[in-house]
HTML snippet that shows the backbone in 3Dmol.js (N, CA, C, O; Angstrom):
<script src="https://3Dmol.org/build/3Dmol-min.js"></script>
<div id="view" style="width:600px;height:400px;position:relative"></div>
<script>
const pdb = `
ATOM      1  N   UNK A   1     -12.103  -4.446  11.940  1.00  0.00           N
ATOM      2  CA  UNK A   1     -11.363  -3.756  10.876  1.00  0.00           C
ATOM      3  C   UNK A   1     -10.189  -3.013  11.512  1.00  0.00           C
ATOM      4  O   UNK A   1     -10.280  -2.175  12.409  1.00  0.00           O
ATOM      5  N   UNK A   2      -9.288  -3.359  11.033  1.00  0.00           N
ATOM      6  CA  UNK A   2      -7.842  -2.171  11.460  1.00  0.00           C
ATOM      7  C   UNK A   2      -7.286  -1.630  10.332  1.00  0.00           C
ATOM      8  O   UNK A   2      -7.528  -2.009   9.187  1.00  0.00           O
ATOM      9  N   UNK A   3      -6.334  -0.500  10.735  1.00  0.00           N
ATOM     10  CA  UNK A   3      -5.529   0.139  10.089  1.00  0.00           C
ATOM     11  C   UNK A   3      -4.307  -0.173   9.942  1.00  0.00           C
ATOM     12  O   UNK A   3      -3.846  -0.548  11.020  1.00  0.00           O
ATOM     13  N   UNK A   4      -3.446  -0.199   8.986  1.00  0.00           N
ATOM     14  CA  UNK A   4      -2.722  -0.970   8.488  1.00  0.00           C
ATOM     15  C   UNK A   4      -1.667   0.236   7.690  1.00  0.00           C
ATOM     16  O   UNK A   4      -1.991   0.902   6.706  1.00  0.00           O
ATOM     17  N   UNK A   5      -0.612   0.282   8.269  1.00  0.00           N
ATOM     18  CA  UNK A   5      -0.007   1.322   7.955  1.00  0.00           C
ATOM     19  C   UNK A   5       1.123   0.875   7.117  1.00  0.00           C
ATOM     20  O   UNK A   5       1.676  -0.035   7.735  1.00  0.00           O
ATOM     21  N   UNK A   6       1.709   1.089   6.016  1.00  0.00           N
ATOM     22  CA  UNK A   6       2.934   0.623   5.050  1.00  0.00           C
ATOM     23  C   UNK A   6       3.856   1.828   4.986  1.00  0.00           C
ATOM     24  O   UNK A   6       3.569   3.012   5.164  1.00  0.00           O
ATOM     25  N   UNK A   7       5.387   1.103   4.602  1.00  0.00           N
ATOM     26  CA  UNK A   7       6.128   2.108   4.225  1.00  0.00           C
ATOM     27  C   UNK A   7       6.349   1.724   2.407  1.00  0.00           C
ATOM     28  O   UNK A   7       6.292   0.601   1.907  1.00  0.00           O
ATOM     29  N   UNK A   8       6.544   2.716   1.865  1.00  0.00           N
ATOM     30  CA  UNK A   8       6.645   2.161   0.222  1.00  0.00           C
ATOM     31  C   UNK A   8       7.477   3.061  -0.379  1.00  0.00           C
ATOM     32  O   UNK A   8       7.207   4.237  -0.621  1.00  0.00           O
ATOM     33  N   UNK A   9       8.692   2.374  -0.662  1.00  0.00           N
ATOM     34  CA  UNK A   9      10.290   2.881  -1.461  1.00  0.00           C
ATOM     35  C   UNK A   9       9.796   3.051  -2.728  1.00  0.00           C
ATOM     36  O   UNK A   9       8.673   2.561  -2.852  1.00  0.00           O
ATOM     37  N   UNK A  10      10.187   3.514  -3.604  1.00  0.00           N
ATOM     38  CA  UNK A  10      10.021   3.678  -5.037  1.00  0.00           C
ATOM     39  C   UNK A  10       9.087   5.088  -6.066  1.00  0.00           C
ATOM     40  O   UNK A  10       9.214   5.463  -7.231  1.00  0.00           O
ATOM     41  N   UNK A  11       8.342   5.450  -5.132  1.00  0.00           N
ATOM     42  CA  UNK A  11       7.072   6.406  -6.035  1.00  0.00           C
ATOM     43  C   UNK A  11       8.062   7.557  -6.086  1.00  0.00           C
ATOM     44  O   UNK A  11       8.900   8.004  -5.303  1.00  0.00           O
ATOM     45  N   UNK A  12       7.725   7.807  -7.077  1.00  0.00           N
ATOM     46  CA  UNK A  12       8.382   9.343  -7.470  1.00  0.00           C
ATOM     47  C   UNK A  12       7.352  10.249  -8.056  1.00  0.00           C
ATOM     48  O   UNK A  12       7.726  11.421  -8.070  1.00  0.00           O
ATOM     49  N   UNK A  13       5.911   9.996  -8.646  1.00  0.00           N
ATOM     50  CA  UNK A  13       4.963  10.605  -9.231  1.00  0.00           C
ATOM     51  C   UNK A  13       3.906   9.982  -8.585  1.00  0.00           C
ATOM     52  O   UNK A  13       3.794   8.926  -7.964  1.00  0.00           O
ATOM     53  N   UNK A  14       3.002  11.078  -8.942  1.00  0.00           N
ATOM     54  CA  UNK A  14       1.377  11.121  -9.231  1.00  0.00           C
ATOM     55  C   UNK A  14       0.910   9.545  -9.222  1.00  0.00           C
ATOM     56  O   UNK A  14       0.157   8.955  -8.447  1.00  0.00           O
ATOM     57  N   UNK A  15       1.723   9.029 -10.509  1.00  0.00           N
ATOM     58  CA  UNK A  15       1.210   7.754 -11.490  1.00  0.00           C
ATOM     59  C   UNK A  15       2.045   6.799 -10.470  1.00  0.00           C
ATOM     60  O   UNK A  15       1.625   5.647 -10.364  1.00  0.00           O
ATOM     61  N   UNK A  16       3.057   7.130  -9.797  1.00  0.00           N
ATOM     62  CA  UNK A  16       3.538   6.129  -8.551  1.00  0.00           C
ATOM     63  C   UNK A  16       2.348   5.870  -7.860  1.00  0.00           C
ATOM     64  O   UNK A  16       2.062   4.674  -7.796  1.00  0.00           O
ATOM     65  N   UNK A  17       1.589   6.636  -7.335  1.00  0.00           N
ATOM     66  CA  UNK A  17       0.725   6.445  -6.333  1.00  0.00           C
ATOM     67  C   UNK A  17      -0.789   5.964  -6.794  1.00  0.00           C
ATOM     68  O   UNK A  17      -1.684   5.400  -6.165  1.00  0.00           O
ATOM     69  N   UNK A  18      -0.694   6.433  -8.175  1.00  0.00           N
ATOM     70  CA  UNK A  18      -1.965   5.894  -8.641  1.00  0.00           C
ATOM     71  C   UNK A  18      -2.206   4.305  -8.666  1.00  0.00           C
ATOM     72  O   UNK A  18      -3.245   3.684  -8.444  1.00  0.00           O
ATOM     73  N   UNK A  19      -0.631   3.731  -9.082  1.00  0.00           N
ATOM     74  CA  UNK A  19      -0.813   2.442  -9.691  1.00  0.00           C
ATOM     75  C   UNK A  19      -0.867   1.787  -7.786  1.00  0.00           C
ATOM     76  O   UNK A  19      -1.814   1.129  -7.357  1.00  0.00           O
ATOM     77  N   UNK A  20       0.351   2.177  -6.944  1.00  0.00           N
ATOM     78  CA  UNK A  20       0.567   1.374  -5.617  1.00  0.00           C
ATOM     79  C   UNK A  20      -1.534   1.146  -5.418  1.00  0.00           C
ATOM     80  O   UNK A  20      -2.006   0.013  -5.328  1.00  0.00           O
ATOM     81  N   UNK A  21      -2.375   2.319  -5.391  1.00  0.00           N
ATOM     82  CA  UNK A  21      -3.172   2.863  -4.788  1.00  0.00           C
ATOM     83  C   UNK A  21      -4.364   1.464  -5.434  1.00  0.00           C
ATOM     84  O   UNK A  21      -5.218   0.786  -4.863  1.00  0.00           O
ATOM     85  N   UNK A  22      -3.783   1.529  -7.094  1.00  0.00           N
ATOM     86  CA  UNK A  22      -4.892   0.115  -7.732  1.00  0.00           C
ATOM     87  C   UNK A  22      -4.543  -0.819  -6.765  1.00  0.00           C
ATOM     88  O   UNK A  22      -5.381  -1.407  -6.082  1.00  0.00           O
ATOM     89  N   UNK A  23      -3.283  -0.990  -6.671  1.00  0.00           N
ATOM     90  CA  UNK A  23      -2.933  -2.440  -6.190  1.00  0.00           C
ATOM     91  C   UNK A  23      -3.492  -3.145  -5.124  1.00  0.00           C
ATOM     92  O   UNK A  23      -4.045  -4.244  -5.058  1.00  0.00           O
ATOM     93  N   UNK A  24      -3.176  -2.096  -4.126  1.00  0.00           N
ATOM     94  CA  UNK A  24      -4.289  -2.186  -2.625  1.00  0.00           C
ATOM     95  C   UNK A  24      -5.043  -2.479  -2.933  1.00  0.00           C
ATOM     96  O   UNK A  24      -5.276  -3.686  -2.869  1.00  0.00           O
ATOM     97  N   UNK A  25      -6.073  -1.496  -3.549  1.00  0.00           N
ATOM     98  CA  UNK A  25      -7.692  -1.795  -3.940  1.00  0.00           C
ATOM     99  C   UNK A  25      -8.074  -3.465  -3.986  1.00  0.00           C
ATOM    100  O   UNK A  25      -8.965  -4.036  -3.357  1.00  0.00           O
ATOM    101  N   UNK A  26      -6.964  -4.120  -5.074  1.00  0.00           N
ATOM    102  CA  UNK A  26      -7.432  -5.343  -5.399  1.00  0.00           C
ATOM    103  C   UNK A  26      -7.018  -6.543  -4.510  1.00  0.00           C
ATOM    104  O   UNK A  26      -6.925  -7.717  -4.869  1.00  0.00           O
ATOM    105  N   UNK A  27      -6.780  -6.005  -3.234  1.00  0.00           N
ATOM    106  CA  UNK A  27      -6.084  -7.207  -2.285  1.00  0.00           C
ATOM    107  C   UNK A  27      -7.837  -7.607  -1.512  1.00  0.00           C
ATOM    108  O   UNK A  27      -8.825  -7.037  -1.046  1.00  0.00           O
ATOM    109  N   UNK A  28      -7.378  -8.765  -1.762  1.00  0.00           N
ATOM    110  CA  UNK A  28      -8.537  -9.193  -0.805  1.00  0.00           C
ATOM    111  C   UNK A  28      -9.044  -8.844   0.749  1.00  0.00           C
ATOM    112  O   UNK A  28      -8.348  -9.440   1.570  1.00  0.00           O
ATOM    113  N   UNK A  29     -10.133  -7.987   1.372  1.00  0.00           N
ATOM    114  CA  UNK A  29      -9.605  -7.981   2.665  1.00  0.00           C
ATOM    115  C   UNK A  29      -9.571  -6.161   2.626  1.00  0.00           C
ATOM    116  O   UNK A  29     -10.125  -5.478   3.487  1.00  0.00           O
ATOM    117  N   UNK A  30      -8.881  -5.651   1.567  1.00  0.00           N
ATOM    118  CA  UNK A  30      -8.822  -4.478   1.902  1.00  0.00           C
ATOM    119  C   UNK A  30     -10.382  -3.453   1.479  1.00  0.00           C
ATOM    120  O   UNK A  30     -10.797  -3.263   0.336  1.00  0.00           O
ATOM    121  N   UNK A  31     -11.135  -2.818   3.035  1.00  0.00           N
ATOM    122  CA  UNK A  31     -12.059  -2.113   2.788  1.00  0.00           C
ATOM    123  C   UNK A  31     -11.847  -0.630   2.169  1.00  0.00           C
ATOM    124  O   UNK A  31     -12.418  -0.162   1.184  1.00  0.00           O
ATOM    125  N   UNK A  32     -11.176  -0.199   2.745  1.00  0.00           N
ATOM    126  CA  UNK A  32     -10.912   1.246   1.913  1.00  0.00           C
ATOM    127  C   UNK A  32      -9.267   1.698   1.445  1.00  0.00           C
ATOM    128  O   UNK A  32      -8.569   0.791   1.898  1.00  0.00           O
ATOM    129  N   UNK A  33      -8.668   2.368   0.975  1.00  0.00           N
ATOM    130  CA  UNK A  33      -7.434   2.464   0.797  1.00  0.00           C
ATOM    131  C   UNK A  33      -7.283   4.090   1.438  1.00  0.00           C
ATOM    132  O   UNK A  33      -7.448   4.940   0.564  1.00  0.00           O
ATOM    133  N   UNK A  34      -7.058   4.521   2.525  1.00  0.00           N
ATOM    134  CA  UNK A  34      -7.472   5.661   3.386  1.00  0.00           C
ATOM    135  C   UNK A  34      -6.565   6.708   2.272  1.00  0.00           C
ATOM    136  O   UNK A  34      -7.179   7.534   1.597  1.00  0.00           O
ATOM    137  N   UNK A  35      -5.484   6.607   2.201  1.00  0.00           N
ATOM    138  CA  UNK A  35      -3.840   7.243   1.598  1.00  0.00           C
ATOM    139  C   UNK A  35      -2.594   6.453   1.269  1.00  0.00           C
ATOM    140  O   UNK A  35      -2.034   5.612   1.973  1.00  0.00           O
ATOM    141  N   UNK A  36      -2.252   6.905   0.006  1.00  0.00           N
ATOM    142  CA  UNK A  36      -1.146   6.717  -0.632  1.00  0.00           C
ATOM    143  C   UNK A  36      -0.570   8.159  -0.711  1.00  0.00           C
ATOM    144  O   UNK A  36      -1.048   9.095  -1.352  1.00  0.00           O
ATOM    145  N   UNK A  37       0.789   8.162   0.226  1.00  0.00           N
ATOM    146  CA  UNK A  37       1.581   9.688   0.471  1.00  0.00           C
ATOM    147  C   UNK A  37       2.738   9.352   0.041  1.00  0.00           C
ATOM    148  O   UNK A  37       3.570   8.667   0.636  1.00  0.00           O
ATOM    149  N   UNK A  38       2.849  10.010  -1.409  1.00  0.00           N
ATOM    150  CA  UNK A  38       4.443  10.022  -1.879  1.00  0.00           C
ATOM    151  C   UNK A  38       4.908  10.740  -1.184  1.00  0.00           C
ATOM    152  O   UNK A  38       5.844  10.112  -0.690  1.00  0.00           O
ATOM    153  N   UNK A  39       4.884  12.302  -0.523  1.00  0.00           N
ATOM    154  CA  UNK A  39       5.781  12.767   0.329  1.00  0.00           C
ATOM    155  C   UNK A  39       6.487  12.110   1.260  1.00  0.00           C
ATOM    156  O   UNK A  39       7.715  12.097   1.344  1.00  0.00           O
ATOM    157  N   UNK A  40       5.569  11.457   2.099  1.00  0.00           N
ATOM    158  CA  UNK A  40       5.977  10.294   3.512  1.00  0.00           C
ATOM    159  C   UNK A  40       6.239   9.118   2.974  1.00  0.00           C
ATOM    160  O   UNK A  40       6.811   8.370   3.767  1.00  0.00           O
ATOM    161  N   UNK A  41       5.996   8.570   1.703  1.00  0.00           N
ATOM    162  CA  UNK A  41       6.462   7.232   1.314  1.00  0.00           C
ATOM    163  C   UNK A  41       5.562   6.073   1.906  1.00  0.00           C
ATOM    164  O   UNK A  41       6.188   5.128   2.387  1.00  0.00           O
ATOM    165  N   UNK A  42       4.632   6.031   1.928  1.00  0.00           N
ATOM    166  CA  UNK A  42       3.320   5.290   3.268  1.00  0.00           C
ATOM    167  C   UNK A  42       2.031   5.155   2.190  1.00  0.00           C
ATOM    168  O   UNK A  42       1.606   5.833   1.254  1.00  0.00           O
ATOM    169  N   UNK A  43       1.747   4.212   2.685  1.00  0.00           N
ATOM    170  CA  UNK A  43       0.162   3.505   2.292  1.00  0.00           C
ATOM    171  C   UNK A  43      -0.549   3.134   3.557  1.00  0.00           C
ATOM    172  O   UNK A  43      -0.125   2.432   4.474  1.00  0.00           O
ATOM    173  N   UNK A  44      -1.893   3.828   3.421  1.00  0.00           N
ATOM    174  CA  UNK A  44      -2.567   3.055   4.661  1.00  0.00           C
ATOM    175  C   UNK A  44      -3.965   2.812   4.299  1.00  0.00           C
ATOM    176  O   UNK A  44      -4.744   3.561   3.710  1.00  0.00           O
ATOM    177  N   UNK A  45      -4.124   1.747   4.713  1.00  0.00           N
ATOM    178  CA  UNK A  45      -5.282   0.732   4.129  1.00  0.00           C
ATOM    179  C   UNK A  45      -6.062   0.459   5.161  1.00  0.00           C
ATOM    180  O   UNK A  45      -5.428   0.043   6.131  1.00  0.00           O
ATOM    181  N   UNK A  46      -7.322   0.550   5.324  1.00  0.00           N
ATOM    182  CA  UNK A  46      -8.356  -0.122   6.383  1.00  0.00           C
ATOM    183  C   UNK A  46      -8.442  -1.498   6.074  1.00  0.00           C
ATOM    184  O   UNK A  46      -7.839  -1.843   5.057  1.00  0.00           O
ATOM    185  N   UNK A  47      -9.204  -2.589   6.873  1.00  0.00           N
ATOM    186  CA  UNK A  47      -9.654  -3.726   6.460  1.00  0.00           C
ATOM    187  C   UNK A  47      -9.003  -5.152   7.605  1.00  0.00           C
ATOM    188  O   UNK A  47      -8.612  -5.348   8.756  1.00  0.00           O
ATOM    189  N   UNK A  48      -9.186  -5.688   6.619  1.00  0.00           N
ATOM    190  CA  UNK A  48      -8.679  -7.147   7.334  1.00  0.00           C
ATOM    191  C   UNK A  48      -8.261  -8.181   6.365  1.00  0.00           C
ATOM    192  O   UNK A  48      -8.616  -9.359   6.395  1.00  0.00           O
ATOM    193  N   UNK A  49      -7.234  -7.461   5.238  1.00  0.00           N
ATOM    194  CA  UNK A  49      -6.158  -7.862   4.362  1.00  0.00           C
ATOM    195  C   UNK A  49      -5.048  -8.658   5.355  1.00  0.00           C
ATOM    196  O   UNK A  49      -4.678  -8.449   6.510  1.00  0.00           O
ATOM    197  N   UNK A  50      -4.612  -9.930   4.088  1.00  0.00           N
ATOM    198  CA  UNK A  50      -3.470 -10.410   4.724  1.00  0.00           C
ATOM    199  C   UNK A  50      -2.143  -9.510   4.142  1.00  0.00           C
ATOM    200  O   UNK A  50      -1.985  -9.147   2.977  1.00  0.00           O
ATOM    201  N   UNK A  51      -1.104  -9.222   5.465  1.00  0.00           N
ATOM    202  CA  UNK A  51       0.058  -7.983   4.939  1.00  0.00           C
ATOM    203  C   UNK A  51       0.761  -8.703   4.205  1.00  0.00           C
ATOM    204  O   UNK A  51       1.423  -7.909   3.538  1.00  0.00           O
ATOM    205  N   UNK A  52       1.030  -9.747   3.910  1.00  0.00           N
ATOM    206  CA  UNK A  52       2.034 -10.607   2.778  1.00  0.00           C
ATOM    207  C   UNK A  52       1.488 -10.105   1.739  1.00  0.00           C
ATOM    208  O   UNK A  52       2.099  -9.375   0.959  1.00  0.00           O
ATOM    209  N   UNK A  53       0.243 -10.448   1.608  1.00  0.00           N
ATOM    210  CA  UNK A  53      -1.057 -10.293   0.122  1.00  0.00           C
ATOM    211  C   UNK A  53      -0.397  -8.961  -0.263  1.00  0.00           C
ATOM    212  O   UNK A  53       0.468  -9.024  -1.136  1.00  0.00           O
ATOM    213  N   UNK A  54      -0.783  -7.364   0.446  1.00  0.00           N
ATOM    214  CA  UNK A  54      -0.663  -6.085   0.552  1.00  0.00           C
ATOM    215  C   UNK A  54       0.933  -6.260   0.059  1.00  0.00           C
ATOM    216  O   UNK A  54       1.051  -6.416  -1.157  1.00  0.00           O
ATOM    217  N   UNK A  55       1.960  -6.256   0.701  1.00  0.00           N
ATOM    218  CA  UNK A  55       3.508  -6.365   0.285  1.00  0.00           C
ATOM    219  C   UNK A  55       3.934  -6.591  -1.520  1.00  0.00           C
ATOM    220  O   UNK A  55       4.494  -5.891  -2.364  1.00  0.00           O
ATOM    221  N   UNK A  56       3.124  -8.384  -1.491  1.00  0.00           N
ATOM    222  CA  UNK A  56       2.866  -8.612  -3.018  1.00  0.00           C
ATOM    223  C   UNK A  56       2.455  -7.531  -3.757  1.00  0.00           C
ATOM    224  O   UNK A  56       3.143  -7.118  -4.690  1.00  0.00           O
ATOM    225  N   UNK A  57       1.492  -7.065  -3.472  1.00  0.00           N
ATOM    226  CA  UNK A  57       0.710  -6.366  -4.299  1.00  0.00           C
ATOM    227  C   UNK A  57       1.465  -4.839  -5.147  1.00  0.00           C
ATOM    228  O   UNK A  57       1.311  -4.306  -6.246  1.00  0.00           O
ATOM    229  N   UNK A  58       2.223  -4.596  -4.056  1.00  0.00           N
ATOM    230  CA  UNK A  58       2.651  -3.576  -3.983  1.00  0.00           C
ATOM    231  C   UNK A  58       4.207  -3.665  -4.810  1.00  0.00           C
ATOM    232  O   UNK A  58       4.838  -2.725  -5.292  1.00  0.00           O
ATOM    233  N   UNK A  59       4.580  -5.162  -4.786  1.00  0.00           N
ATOM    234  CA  UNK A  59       5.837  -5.739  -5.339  1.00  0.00           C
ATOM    235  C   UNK A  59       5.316  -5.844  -6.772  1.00  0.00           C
ATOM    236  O   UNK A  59       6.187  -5.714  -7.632  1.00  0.00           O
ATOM    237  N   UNK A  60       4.622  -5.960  -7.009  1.00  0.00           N
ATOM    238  CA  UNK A  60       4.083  -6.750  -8.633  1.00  0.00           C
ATOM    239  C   UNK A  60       3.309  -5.256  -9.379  1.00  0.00           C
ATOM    240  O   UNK A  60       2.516  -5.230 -10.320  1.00  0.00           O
ATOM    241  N   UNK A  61       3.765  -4.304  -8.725  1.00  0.00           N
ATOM    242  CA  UNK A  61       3.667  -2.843  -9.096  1.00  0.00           C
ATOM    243  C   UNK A  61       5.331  -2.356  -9.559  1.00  0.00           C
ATOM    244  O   UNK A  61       5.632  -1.999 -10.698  1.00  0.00           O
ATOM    245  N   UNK A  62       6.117  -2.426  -8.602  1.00  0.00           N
ATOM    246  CA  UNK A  62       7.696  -2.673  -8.957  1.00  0.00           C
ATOM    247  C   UNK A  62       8.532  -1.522  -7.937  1.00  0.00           C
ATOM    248  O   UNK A  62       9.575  -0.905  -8.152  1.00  0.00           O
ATOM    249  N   UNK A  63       7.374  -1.515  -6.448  1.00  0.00           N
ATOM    250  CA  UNK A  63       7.675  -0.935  -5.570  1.00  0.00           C
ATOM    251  C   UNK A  63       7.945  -1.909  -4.768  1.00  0.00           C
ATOM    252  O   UNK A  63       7.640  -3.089  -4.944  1.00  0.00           O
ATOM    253  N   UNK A  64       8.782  -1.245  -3.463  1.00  0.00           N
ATOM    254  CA  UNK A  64       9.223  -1.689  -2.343  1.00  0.00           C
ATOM    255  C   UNK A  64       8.492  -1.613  -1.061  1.00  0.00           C
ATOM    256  O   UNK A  64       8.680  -0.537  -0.493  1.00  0.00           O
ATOM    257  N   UNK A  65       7.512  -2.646  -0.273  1.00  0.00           N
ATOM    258  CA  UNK A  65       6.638  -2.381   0.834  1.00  0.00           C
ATOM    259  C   UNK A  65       7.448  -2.997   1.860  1.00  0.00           C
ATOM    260  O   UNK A  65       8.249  -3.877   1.543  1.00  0.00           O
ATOM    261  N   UNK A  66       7.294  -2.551   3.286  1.00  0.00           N
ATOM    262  CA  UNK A  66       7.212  -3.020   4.634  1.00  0.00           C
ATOM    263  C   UNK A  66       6.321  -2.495   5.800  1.00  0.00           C
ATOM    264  O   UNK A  66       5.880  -1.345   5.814  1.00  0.00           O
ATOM    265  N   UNK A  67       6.077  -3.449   6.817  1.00  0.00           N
ATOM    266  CA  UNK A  67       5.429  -2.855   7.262  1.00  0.00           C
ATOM    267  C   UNK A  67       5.725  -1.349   7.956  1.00  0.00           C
ATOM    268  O   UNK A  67       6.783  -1.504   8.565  1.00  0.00           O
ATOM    269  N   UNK A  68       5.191   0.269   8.168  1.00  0.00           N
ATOM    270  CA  UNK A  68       5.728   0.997   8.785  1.00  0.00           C
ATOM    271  C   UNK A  68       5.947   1.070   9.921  1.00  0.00           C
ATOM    272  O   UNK A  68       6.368   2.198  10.178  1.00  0.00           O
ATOM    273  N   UNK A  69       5.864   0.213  11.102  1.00  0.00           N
ATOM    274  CA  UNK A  69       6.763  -0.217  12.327  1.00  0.00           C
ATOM    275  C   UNK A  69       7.752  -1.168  12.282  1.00  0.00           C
ATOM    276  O   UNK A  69       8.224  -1.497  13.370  1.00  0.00           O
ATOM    277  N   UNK A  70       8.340  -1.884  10.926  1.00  0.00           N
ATOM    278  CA  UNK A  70       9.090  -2.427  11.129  1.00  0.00           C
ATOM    279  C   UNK A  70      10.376  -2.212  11.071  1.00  0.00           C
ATOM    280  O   UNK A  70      11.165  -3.099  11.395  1.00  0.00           O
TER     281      UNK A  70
END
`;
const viewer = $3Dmol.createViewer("view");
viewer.addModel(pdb, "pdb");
viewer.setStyle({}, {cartoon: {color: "spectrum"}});
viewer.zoomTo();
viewer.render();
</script>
Protein backbone atom coordinates (compact mmCIF):
# COMPACT_ATOMS: atom_id res chain seq x y z
CA UNK A 1 0.00 0.00 0.00
CA UNK A 2 1.39 3.59 -0.68
CA UNK A 3 0.60 7.03 -0.32
CA UNK A 4 -0.33 8.88 -3.03
CA UNK A 5 -0.21 12.46 -2.81
CA UNK A 6 -2.38 14.91 -5.43
CA UNK A 7 -2.45 18.45 -6.17
CA UNK A 8 -6.23 19.65 -6.92
CA UNK A 9 -7.03 23.26 -8.65
CA UNK A 10 -10.57 24.19 -8.29
CA UNK A 11 -12.17 23.68 -4.51
CA UNK A 12 -13.23 26.71 -3.07
CA UNK A 13 -15.70 25.11 -0.30
CA UNK A 14 -16.51 22.60 2.19
CA UNK A 15 -18.79 20.91 -0.71
CA UNK A 16 -15.42 21.22 -3.01
CA UNK A 17 -13.89 18.78 -0.85
CA UNK A 18 -16.76 16.78 -0.03
CA UNK A 19 -17.57 15.85 -3.61
CA UNK A 20 -13.30 15.53 -4.77
CA UNK A 21 -13.32 13.31 -1.31
CA UNK A 22 -16.61 10.90 -2.90
CA UNK A 23 -14.70 10.64 -5.90
CA UNK A 24 -11.53 9.05 -4.48
CA UNK A 25 -13.57 6.86 -2.36
CA UNK A 26 -14.98 5.24 -5.55
CA UNK A 27 -11.67 4.61 -7.45
CA UNK A 28 -10.81 1.23 -7.46
CA UNK A 29 -7.66 0.45 -5.44
CA UNK A 30 -8.18 3.28 -3.15
CA UNK A 31 -8.01 1.96 0.73
CA UNK A 32 -8.56 5.01 2.68
CA UNK A 33 -8.85 8.67 1.51
CA UNK A 34 -6.29 10.03 4.44
CA UNK A 35 -7.19 14.16 3.40
CA UNK A 36 -8.76 16.38 1.15
CA UNK A 37 -7.03 20.07 2.11
CA UNK A 38 -8.67 22.96 0.44
CA UNK A 39 -6.18 25.21 2.15
CA UNK A 40 -3.07 23.30 0.44
CA UNK A 41 -5.14 22.29 -2.59
CA UNK A 42 -3.97 18.31 -2.10
CA UNK A 43 -5.66 14.96 -1.84
CA UNK A 44 -3.98 12.10 -0.34
CA UNK A 45 -5.14 8.70 -0.71
CA UNK A 46 -3.65 5.36 0.65
CA UNK A 47 -3.91 2.20 -1.51
CA UNK A 48 -2.89 0.78 -4.72
CA UNK A 49 -5.22 2.90 -7.12
CA UNK A 50 -4.29 3.44 -10.68
CA UNK A 51 -3.25 7.60 -10.73
CA UNK A 52 -4.95 8.02 -14.26
CA UNK A 53 -8.23 6.28 -12.55
CA UNK A 54 -7.67 8.99 -9.32
CA UNK A 55 -6.99 12.15 -11.99
CA UNK A 56 -10.38 10.95 -13.84
CA UNK A 57 -12.08 10.82 -10.94
CA UNK A 58 -11.30 13.93 -9.77
CA UNK A 59 -11.93 15.41 -13.52
CA UNK A 60 -15.55 14.07 -13.73
CA UNK A 61 -16.04 16.13 -10.39
CA UNK A 62 -14.99 19.37 -12.56
CA UNK A 63 -11.68 19.73 -10.73
CA UNK A 64 -8.19 19.89 -11.83
CA UNK A 65 -5.69 16.85 -10.51
CA UNK A 66 -1.87 16.20 -10.89
CA UNK A 67 0.29 14.40 -9.40
CA UNK A 68 1.89 16.62 -6.28
CA UNK A 69 5.56 16.04 -7.42
CA UNK A 70 4.89 16.79 -10.70
Amino acid sequence: MKLIKLKVDGMSCDHCVMAVTKALKGVPGVERVVEVSLERGEALVEGNPNLDALIEAIREEGYEAKPADA
